[in-house]
C-alpha positions as CSV (number, residue, x, y, z in Angstrom):
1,X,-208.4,164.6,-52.9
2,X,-206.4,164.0,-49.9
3,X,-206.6,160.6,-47.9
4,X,-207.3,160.3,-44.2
5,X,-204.5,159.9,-41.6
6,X,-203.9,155.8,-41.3
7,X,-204.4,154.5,-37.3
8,X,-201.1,155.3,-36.6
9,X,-199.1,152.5,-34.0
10,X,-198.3,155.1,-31.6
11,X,-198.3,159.0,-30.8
12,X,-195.4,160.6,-28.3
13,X,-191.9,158.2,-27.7
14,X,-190.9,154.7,-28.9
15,X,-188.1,153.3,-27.2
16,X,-185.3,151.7,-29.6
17,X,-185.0,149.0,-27.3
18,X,-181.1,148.4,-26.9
19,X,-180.8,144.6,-26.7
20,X,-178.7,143.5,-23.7
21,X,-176.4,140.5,-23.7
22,X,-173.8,138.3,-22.1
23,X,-171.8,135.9,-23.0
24,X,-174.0,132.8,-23.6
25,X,-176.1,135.3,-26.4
26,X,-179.6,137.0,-25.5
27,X,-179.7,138.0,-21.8
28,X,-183.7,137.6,-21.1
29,X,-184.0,138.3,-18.0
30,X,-182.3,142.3,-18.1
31,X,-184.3,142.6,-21.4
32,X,-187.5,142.0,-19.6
33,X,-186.7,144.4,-17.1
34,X,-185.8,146.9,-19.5
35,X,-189.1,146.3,-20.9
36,X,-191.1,146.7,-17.7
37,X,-188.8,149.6,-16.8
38,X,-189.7,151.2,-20.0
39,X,-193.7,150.9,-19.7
40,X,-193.7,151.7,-16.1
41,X,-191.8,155.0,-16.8
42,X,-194.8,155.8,-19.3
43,X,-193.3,154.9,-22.4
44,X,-195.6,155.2,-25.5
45,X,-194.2,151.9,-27.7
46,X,-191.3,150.0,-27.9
47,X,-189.3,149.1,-30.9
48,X,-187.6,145.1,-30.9
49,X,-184.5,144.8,-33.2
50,X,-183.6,147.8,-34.7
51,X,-180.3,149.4,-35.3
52,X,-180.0,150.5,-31.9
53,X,-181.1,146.6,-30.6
54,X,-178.3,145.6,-33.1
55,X,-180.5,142.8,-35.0
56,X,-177.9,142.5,-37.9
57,X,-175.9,140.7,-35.6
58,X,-178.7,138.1,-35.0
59,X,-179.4,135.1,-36.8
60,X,-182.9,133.9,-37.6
61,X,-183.4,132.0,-34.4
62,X,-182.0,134.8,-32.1
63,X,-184.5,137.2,-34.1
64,X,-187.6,135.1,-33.5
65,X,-186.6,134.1,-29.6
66,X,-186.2,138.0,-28.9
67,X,-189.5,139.1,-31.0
68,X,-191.0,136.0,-29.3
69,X,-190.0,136.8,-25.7
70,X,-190.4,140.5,-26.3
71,X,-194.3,140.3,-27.5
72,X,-194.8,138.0,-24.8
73,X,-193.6,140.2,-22.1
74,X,-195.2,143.5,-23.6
75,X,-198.3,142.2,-23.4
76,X,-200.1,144.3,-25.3
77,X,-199.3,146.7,-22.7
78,X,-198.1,149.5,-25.0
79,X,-197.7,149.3,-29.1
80,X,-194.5,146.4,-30.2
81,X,-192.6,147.2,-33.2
82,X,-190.4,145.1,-35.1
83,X,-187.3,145.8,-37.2
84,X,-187.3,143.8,-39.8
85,X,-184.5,145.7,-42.1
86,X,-182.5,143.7,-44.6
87,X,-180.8,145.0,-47.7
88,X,-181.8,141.5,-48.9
89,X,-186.0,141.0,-49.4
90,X,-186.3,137.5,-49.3
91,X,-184.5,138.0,-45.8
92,X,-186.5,141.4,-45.1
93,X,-189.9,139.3,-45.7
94,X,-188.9,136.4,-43.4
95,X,-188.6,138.4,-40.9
96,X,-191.7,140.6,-41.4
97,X,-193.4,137.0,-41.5
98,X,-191.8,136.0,-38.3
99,X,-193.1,139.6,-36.4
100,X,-196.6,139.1,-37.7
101,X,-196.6,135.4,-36.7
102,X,-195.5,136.2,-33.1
103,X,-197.9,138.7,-32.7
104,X,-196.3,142.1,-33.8
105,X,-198.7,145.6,-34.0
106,X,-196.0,147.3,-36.7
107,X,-193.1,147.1,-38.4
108,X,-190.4,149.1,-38.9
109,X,-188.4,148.7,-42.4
110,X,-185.4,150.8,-43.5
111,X,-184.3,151.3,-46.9
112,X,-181.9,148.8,-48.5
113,X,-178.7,149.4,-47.4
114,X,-175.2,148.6,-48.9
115,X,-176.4,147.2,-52.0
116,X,-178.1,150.6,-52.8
117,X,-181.2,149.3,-54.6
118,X,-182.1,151.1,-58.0
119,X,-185.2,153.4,-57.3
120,X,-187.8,150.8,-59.0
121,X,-186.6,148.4,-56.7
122,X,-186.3,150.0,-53.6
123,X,-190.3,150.9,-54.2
124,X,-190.6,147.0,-54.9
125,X,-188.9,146.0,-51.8
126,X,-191.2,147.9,-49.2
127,X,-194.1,146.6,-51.0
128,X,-193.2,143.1,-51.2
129,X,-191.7,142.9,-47.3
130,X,-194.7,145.0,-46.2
131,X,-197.6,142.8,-47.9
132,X,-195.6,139.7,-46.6
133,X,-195.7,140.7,-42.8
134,X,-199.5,142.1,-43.7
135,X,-198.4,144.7,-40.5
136,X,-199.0,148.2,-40.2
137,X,-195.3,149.4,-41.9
138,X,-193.1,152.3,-41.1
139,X,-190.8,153.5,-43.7
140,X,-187.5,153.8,-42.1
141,X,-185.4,156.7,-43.4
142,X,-181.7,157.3,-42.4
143,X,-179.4,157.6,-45.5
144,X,-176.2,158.2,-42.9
145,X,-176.5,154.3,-42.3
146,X,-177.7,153.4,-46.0
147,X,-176.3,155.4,-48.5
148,X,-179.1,155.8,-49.7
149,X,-181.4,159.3,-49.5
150,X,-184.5,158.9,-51.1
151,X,-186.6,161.5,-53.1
152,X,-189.5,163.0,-51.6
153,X,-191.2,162.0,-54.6
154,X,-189.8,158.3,-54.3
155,X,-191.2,158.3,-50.6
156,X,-194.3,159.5,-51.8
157,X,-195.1,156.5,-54.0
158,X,-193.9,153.9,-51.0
159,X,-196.4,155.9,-49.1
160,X,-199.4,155.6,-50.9
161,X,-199.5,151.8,-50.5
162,X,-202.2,151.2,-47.9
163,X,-200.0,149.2,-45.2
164,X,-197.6,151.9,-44.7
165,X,-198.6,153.7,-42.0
166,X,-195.6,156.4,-40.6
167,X,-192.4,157.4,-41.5
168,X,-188.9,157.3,-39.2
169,X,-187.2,159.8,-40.8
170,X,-183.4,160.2,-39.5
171,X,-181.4,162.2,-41.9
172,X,-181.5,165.4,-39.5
173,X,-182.4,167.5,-42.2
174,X,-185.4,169.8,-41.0
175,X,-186.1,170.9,-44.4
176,X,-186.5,167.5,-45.5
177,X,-188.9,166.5,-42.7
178,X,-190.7,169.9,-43.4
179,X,-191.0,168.9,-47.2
180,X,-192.5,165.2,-45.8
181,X,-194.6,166.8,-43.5
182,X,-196.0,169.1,-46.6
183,X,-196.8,166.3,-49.1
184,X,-197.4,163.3,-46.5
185,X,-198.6,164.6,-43.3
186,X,-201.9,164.6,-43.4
187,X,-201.5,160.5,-44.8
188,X,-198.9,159.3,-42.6
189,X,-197.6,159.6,-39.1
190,X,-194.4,161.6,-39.5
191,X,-191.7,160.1,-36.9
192,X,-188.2,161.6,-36.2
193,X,-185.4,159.4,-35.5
194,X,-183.1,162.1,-34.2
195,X,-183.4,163.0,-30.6
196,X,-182.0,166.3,-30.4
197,X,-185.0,167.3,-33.2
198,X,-188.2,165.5,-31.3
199,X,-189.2,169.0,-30.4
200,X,-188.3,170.7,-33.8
201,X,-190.3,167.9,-35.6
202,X,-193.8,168.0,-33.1
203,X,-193.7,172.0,-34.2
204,X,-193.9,170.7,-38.0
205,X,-196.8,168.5,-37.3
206,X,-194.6,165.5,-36.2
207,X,-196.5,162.5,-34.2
208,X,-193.4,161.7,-32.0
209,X,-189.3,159.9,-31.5
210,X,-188.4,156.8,-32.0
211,X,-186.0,157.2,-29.4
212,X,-182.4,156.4,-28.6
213,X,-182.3,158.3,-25.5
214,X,-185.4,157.3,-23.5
215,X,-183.7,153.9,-23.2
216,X,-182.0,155.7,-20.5
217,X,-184.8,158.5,-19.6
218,X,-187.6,157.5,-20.4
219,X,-190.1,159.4,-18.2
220,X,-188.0,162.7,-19.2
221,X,-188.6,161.9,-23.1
222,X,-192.1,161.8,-23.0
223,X,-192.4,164.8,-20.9
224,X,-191.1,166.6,-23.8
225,X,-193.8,165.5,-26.1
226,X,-196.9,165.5,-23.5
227,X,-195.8,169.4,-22.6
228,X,-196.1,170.3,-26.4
229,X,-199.2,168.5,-26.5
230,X,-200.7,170.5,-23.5
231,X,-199.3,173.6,-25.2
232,X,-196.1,174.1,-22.4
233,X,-193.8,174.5,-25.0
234,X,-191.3,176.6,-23.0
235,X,-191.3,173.9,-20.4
236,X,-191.1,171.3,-23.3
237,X,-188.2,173.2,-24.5
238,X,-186.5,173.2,-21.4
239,X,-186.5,169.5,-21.4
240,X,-185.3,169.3,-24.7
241,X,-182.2,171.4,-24.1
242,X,-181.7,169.7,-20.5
243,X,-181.3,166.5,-22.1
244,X,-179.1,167.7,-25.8
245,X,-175.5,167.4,-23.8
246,X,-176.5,163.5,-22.9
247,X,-178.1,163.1,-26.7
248,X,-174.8,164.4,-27.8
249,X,-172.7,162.5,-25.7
250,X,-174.5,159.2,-27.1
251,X,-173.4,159.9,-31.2
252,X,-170.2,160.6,-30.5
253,X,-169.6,157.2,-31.5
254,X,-171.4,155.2,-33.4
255,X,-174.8,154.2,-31.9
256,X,-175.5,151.8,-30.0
257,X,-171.4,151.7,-28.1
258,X,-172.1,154.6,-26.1
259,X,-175.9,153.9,-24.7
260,X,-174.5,150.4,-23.7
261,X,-171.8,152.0,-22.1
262,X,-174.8,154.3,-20.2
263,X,-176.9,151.3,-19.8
264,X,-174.3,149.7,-17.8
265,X,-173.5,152.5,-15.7
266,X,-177.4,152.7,-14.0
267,X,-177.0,149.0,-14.2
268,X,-179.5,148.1,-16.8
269,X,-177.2,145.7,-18.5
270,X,-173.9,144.8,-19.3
271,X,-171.2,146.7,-21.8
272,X,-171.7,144.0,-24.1
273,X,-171.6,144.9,-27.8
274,X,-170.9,142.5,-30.9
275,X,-168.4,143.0,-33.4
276,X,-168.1,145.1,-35.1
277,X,-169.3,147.4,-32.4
278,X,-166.9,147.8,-29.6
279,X,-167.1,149.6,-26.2
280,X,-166.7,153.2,-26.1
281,X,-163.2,154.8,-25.0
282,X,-162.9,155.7,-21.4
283,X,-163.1,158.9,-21.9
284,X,-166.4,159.3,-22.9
285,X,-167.0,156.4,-20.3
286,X,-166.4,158.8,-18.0
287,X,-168.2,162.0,-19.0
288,X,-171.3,159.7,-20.0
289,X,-171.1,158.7,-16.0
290,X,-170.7,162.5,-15.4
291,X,-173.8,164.1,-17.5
292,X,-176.1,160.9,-16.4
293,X,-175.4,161.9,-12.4
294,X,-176.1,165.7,-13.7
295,X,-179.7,164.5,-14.9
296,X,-180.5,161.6,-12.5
């Protein structure tokens, strides 16, 4: 007998929120305009410290002052979720602790990295962070950043716990995400993390993006999802393939070197990155300036 679909935290784009910085730390004051810029431009949620906000680099007061600033200025105005990925659970679960306790709607937790958990405890650690934060939990899958690629089957027994509510998947494998949306998608909210696949993934049942590129276009990356919605699927696809040399241009090198890079250039925040992130080489300095004045 099949389960109903969990409340899901959000439906269309998530922002991965890039976090900006200068050289005291945290710069507040461009991450809350990114913020309102993001939920004026019609954003559907935004995600605090993931990857692409670089939260490895953060210590555990830097975490808590960003998740504590960024709940505060979302204001319950659209869905806030909070990365929370460690490949160490007691450090995981702090975290989780810290997004509940500051007022967090979800949380999103990728799979162990580096250490490359055996598969019993992999399913132990997303139970165990997931029932310490007591949040609404997306399973974050990208095995090109964890070495790790988890079975369908694997996924399937994370999934059944009652907390876990969608899953990011990001290996940019459409037969993969087909084979989720086969066993899971009538459970979970099925999420893709790649942008150049938002529209590949909606036609496979997919709830939405959380999004790399809508730091920068926002408006444009939901208009993909509410066209499919409304059934304009060629105009959906038009946006799609308008915005794939920009999407490219942003993994040439490792995310998040060249969105800062772009972030910088419409003045959002400065080309700050921590080590081991650097900024991008000019040249793709340059034809990231060019494709942005080609869509802007």
């Amino acid at each position: 007998m099949k389960q109903p679909k969990r409340p899901l935290p959000f439906t269309g784009v998530a922002t991965a929120l890039a976090t900006p910085f200068d050289e005291k730390g945290i710069d507040y004051i461009a991450l809350g305009s990114m913020i309102d810029h993001q939920i004026d431009q019609g954003i559907d949620a935004l995600v605090l410290c993931g990857t692409t906000g670089e939260a490895a680099t953060m210590d555990e007061r830097e975490f808590e002052e960003t998740v504590a600033y960024g709940v505060a200025r979302i204001d319950h105005r659209v869905p806030c979720i909070v990365g929370c990925g460690s490949p160490d659970t007691v450090r995981a679960s702090r975290r989780a602790a810290i997004a509940a306790r500051q007022g967090a709607d979800a949380i999103l937790l990728v799979t162990p990295y580096y250490n490359k958990g055996t598969r019993a405890g992999i399913l132990q650690h997303f139970i165990k962070v997931a029932e310490v934060g007591r949040l609404p939990t997306i399973i974050y899958h990208i095995p090109g950043r964890t070495g790790v690629r988890l079975p369908i089957e694997d996924l399937s027994h994370i999934a059944a716990h009652p907390l876990m509510c969608g899953i990011k998947e990001a290996s940019g494998d459409m037969e993969y995400f087909a084979a989720l949306a086969e066993r899971l998608g009538d459970t979970l909210g099925l999420y893709t993390g790649n942008d150049a696949l938002l529209l590949p993934s909606l036609s496979l049942g997919g709830q939405g993006v959380i999004s790399v590129i809508s730091n920068l276009l926002p408006a444009a990356t939901c208009a993909i999802c509410r066209d499919f919605y409304a059934g304009n699927i060629e105009k959906a696809a038009e946006e799609q393939l308008r915005l794939i040399p920009l999407i490219r241009l942003l993994f040439t090198e490792t995310n998040p070197a060249p969105l800062k890079c772009a972030l910088a250039l419409q003045g959002q925040c400065e080309n700050r990155l921590r080590l081991p992130m650097a900024p991008v080489e000019p040249l793709l300095q340059k034809a990231l300036a060019e494709e942005l004045d080609r869509l802007t």
